[in-house]
C-alpha positions as a printed NumPy array, in Angstrom:
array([[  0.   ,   0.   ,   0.   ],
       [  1.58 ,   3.798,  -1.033],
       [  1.848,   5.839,   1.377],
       [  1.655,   8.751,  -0.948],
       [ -1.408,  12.145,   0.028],
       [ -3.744,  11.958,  -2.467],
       [ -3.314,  15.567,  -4.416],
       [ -5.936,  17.321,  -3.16 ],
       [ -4.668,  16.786,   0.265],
       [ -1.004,  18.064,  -0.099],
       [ -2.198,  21.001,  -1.797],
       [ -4.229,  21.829,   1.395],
       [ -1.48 ,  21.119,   3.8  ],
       [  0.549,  23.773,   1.895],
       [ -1.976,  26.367,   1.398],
       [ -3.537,  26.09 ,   4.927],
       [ -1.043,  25.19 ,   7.503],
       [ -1.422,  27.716,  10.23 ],
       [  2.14 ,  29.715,   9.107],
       [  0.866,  30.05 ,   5.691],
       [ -2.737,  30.941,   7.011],
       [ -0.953,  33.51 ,   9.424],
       [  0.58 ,  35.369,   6.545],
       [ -1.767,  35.4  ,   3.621],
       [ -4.709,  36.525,   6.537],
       [ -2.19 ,  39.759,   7.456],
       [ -1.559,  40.574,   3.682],
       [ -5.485,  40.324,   3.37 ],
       [ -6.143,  42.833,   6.387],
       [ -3.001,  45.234,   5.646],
       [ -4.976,  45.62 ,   1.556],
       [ -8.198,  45.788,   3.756],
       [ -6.599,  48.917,   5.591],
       [ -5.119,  50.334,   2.867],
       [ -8.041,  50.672,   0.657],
       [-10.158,  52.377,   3.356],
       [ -7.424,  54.846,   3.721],
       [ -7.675,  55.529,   0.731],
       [-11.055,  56.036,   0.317],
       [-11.182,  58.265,   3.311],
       [ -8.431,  60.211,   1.912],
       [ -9.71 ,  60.833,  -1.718],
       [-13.459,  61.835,   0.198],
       [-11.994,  64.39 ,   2.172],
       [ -9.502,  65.733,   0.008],
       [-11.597,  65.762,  -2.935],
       [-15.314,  65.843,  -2.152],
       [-15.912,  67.275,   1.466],
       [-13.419,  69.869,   1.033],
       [-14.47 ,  71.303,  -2.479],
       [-17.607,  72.831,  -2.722],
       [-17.334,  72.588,  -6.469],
       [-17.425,  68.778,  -6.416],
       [-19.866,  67.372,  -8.515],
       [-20.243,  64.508,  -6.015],
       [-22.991,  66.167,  -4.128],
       [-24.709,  62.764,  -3.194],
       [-22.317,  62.018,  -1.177],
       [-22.637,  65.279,   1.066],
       [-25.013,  66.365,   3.701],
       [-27.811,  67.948,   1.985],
       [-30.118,  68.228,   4.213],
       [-32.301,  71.337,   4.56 ],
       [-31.606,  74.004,   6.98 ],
       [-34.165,  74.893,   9.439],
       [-36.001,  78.089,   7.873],
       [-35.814,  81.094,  10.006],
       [-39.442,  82.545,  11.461],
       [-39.825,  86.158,  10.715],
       [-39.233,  88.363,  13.527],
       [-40.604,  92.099,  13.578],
       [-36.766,  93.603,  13.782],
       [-36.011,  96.717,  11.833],
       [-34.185,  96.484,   9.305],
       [-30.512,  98.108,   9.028],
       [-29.726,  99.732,   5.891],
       [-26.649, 101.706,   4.396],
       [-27.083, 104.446,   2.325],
       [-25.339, 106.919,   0.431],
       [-25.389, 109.756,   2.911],
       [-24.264, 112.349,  -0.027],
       [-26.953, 111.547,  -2.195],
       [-29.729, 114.234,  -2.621],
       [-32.886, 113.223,  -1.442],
       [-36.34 , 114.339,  -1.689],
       [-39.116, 113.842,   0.245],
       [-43.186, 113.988,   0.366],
       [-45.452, 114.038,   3.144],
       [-46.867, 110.696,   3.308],
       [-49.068, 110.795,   6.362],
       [-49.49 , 113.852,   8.996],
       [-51.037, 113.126,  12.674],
       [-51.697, 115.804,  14.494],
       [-53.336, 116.571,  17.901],
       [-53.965, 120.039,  19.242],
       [-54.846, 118.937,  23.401],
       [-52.693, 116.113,  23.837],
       [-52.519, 114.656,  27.251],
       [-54.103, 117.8  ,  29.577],
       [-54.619, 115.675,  32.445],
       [-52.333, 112.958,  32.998],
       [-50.261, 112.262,  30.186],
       [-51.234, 110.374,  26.945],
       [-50.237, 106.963,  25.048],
       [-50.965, 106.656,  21.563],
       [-50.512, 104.35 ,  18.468],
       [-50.916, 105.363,  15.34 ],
       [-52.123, 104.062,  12.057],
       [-49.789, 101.756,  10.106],
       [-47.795, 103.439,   7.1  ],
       [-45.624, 101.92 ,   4.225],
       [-42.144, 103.525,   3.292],
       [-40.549, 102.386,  -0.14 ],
       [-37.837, 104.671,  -0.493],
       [-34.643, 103.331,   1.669],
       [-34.825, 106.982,   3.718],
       [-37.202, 108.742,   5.215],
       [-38.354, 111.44 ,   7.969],
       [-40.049, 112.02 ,  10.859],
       [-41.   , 115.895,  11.49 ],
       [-42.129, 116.993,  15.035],
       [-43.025, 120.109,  16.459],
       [-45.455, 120.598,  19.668],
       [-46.005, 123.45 ,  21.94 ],
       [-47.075, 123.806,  25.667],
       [-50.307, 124.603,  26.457],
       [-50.546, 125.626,  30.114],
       [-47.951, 127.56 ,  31.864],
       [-45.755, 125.811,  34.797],
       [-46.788, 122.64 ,  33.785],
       [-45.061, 119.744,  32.247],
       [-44.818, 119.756,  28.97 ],
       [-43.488, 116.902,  26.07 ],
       [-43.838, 114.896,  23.015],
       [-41.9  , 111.667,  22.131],
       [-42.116, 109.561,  19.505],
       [-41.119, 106.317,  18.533],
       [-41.48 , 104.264,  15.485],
       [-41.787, 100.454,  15.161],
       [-42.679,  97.65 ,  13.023],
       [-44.159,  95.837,  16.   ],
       [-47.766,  95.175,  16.358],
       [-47.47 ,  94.702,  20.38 ],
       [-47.383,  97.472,  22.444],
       [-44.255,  98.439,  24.11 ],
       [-45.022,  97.575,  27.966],
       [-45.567,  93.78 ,  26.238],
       [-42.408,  94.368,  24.172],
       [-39.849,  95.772,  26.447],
       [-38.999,  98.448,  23.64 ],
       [-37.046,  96.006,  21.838],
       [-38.235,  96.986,  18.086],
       [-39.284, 100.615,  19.167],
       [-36.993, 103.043,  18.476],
       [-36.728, 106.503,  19.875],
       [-36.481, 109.516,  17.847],
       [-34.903, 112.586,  19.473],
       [-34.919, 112.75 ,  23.755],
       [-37.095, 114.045,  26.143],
       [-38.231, 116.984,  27.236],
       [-38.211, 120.199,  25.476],
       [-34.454, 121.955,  25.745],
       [-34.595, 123.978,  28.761],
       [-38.135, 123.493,  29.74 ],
       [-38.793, 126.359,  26.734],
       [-41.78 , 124.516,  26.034],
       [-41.167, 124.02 ,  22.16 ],
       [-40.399, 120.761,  20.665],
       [-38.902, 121.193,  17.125],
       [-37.133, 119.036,  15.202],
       [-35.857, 116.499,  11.513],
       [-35.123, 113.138,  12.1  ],
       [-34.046, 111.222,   9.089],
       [-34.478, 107.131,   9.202],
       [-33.519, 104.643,   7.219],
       [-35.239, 101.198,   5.905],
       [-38.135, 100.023,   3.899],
       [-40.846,  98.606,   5.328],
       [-44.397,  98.783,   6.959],
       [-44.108, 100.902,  10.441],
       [-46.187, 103.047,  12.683],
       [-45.676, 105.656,  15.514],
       [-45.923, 105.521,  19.423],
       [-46.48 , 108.68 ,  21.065],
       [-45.945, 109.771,  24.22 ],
       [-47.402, 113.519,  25.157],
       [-48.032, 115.857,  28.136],
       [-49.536, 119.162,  27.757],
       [-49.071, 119.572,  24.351],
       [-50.426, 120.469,  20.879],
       [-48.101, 118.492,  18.291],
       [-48.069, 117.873,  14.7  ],
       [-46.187, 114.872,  13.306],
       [-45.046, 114.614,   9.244],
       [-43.881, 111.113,   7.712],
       [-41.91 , 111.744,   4.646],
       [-40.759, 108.861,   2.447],
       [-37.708, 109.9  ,  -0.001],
       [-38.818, 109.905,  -4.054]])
């Protein structure tokens, strides 16, 4: 009787003997690591970090989260040489404005389209040695200001009349488009108020 490994059986005691197993299993896992450094390399360097990439699939495109509108003014700049010319737009006037105790009102809403406009105040006192102011604020806001904390009301001018003369006078230019309205704030005064948009 031979004592000669069929050839089926040699071939596996060379191919799978634990050394040779050993070896070919490392070269298997070094090409394993290898390619996925490679892979990572060529995404980042070529895809992630170039905007231009036409590879877009392979980003993160999801959708931002969409902002809710907020009732902020806007901040514009303008060219503060440029001539401007403006038209009365709206007028409120009141000729016994807060006799007793003072008076809060809101006006009417108004549009502005042209990126500056103007507020024009004057007011008078109408009893001696008595208190006596207008101020106005303007505001995109819808909620009145004790709800709002003045944070989208904005002040034109300050307080009281200078030196107590009892005249209020004065041109206030703004800037910003938009849909606004006034908040006034009066004490023993006749006042009339102009809104002029820039054409």
């Amino acid at each position: 009787m031979s004592n000669e490994k069929p050839i089926h059986k040699e071939i596996e005691d060379v191919i799978f003997t634990p050394g040779k197993r050993s070896i070919k299993l490392k070269i298997f896992l070094g090409c394993i690591v290898l390619i996925a450094i490679g892979a990572a390399s060529l995404y980042y360097f070529y895809i992630y970090r170039n905007p231009e990439s036409n590879y877009s699939f392979l980003k993160n495109t999801s959708t931002p989260k969409a902002e809710l509108p907020t009732d902020k003014i806007e901040d514009y700049t303008i060219d503060k040489d440029e001539k401007y010319e403006f038209q009365t737009i709206k007028t409120f006037t009141n000729n016994t404005c807060g006799l007793q105790t003072g008076q809060e009102i809101y006006t009417d809403w108004f549009t502005i389209k042209g990126q500056l406009w103007r507020i024009k105040l004057s007011s008078n006192r109408l009893v001696d040695n008595t208190i006596t102011n207008t101020r106005v604020w303007y505001t995109t806001s819808s909620i009145p200001i004790e709800d709002n904390n003045f944070n989208n009301y904005i002040e034109i001018g300050d307080g009281r009349p200078p030196g107590e003369t009892g005249t209020k006078k004065g041109t206030y230019d703004i800037e910003g488009v938009g849909t606004f309205r006034l908040r006034i704030m009066c004490w023993n005064t006749n006042y009339t108020i102009e809104v002029q948009d820039s054409i």
